[in-house]
N, C-alpha and C positions, 0 to 999 in steps of 0.2 A: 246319176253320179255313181261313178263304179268305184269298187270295196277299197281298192288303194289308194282311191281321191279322200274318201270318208275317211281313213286311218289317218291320212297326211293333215289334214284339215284338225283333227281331232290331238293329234298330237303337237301339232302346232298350236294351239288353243291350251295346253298343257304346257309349253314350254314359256308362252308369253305368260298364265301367271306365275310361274315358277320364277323367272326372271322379276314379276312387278313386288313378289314377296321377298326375293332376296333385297330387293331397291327398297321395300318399307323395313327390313332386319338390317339392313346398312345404313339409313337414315335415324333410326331407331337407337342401331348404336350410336351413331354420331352424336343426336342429340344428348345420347346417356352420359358421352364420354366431355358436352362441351357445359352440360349442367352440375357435373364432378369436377369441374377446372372453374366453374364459377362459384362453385361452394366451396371448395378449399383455398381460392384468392377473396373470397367473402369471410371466410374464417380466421386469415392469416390480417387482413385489416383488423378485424375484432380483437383480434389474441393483440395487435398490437398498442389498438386506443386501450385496454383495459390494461396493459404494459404500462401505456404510459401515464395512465389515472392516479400507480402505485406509483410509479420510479421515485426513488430513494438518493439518486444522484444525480448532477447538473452534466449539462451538454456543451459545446464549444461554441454556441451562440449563446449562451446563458455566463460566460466567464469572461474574463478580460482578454481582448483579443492578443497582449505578447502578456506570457506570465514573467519579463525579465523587466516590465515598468506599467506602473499604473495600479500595481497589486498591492495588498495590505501588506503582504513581506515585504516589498521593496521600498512601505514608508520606515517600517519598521529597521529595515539593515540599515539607512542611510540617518536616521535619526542617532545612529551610536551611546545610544542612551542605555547604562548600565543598568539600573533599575529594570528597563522594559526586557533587554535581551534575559534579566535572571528569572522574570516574572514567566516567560513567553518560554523560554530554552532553557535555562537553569546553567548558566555562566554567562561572566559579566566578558564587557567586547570582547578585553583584552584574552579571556582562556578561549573563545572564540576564535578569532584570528591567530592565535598560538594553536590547534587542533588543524586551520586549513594549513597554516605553513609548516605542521611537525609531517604532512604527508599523506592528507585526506584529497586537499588540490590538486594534491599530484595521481594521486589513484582516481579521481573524477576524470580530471584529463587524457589520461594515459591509457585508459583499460573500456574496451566495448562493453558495453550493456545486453546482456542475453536476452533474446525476445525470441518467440517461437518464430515469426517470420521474417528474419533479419539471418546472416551468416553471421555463424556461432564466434566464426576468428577473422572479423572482418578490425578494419582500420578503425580506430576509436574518432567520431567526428562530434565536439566537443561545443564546437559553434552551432548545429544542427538541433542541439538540444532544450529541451523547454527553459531549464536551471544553469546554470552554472555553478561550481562548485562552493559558493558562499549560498547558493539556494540551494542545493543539498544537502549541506550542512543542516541548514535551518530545517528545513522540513522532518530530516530524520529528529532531529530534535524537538521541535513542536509534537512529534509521533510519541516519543517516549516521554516527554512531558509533563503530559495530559490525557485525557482520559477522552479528549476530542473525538465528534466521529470522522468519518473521512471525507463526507460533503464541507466539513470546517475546512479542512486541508484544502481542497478544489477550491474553495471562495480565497482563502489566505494568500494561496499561491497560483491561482489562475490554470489550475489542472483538471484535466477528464478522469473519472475516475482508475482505467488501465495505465497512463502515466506516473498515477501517484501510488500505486501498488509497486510499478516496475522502480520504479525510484527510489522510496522506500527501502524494498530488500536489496539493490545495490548501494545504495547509501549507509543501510547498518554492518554490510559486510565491511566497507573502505572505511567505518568509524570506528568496529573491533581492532581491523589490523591495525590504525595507526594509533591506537590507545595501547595496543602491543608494545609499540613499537617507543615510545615516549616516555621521556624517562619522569618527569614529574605527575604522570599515571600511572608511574607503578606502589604496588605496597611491600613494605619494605619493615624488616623488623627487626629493633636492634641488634648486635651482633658483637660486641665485645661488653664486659663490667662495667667498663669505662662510660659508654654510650648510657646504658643503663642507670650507671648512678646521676649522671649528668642530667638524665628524664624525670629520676624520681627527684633530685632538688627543685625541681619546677614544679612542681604535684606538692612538694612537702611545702613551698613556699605560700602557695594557697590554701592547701589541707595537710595541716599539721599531721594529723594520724594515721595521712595515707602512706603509711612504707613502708617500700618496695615497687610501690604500684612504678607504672612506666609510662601508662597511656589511658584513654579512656573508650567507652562502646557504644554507639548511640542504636537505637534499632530506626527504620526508615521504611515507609510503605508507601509504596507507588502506586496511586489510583492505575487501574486499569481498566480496558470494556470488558463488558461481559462476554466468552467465548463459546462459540457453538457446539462444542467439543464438550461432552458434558465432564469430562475426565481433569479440563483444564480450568473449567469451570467449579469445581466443584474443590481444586489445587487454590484456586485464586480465593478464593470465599472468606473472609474473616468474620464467624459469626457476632465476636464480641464488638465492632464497630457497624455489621449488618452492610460490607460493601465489600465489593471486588478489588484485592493489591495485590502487588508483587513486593515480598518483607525482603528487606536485608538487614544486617549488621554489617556497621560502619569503623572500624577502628580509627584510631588518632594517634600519636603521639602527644606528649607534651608541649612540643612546639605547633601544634595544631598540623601538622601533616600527614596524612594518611598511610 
């Protein structure tokens, strides 16, 4: 065998394991890369059984399948029972259905509901919707009522929890404007002697030694939940009752009107 067969031979003998070590460095990675895609689809099952070990809110197999029949709101609106709507909402039918026709209905129907992945100025589709604007009402109302949490809400009204958020703050914005906008929602305070003396004979009538008085002040505290915010938290707090409200004063006149 002459010098050039030997080098050929030898360098060929060189290049085949060159090639069988790049084939175990490519298998090598292969395997690395298909044991990283089996342990981060092994991890993402796990993150989500222990997700759902904790979860805090109900699902759209776990709620009634329409929230507009079948739901505990919908025994409750069709019951028209004054008592329950003051108990549940804090106004009886009648200031109820006076808030959907003073222009709540009308803002339910008329104006799109902002979702990140919806067009911002799309056509308002009113039928499409879980509620209609008598369950809007209620819901924003059950919200400020009570001190519920928001899986109550999901059970009451047959909602997923991102429906009953998105509802919620369009519901308290369309319940601000039209208590703007309403004239036996507004407060109002005397405004000529006349009016005034007219207040205090109804005050002196029952308390002789109130005059001048005109009206009277009640103070009112709204449970609320407790907020994550420690800043809001710490606003809401009433040490002397040891629970979380929102205080207001309420005026009246004499004739019991605000």
């Amino acid at each position: 065998m002459d010098t050039n067969t030997a080098d050929f031979m030898v360098l060929d003998m060189i290049n085949d394991e060159e090639a069988v070590a790049a084939d175990d460095e490519l298998y090598a990675t292969q395997a690395s890369a298909t044991l990283l895609i089996l342990g981060a689809e092994a991890g993402r099952l796990l993150r989500n059984e222990r997700r759902n070990e904790t979860r805090s809110y109900l699902c759209r197999p776990q709620l009634p399948p329409n929230p507009r029949a079948g739901t505990a709101w919908v025994a409750l609106l069709t019951s028209r029972n004054d008592r329950a709507y003051i108990t549940t909402m804090g106004f009886d039918v009648e200031t109820f259905e006076l808030i959907i026709s003073s222009g709540f209905g009308a803002r339910w129907d008329g104006q799109t509901i902002r979702r990140a992945d919806a067009a911002r100025f799309g056509n308002p589709r009113p039928g499409a919707r879980s509620l209609d604007a008598l369950g809007a009402l209620g819901l924003v109302l059950h919200y400020l009522n009570s001190t519920m949490s928001e899986i109550s809400l999901q059970q009451i009204f047959g909602l997923i929890p991102s429906t009953v958020s998105r509802y919620v703050r369009f519901g308290l914005t369309n319940l601000r404007d039209t208590l703007k906008e309403m004239k036996d929602a507004a407060i109002k305070w005397p405004r000529t002697d006349g009016e005034f003396q007219r207040l205090n004979e109804l005050v002196l009538a029952r308390h002789p030694l109130l005059v001048g008085a005109f009206g009277g002040i009640d103070g009112l505290n709204l449970p609320t939940q407790t907020s994550d915010n420690p800043d809001i938290e710490n606003a809401t707090y009433n040490g002397w009752l040891s629970e979380h409200f929102i205080s207001s004063v309420l005026a009246f006149s004499s004739t019991g009107q605000s």
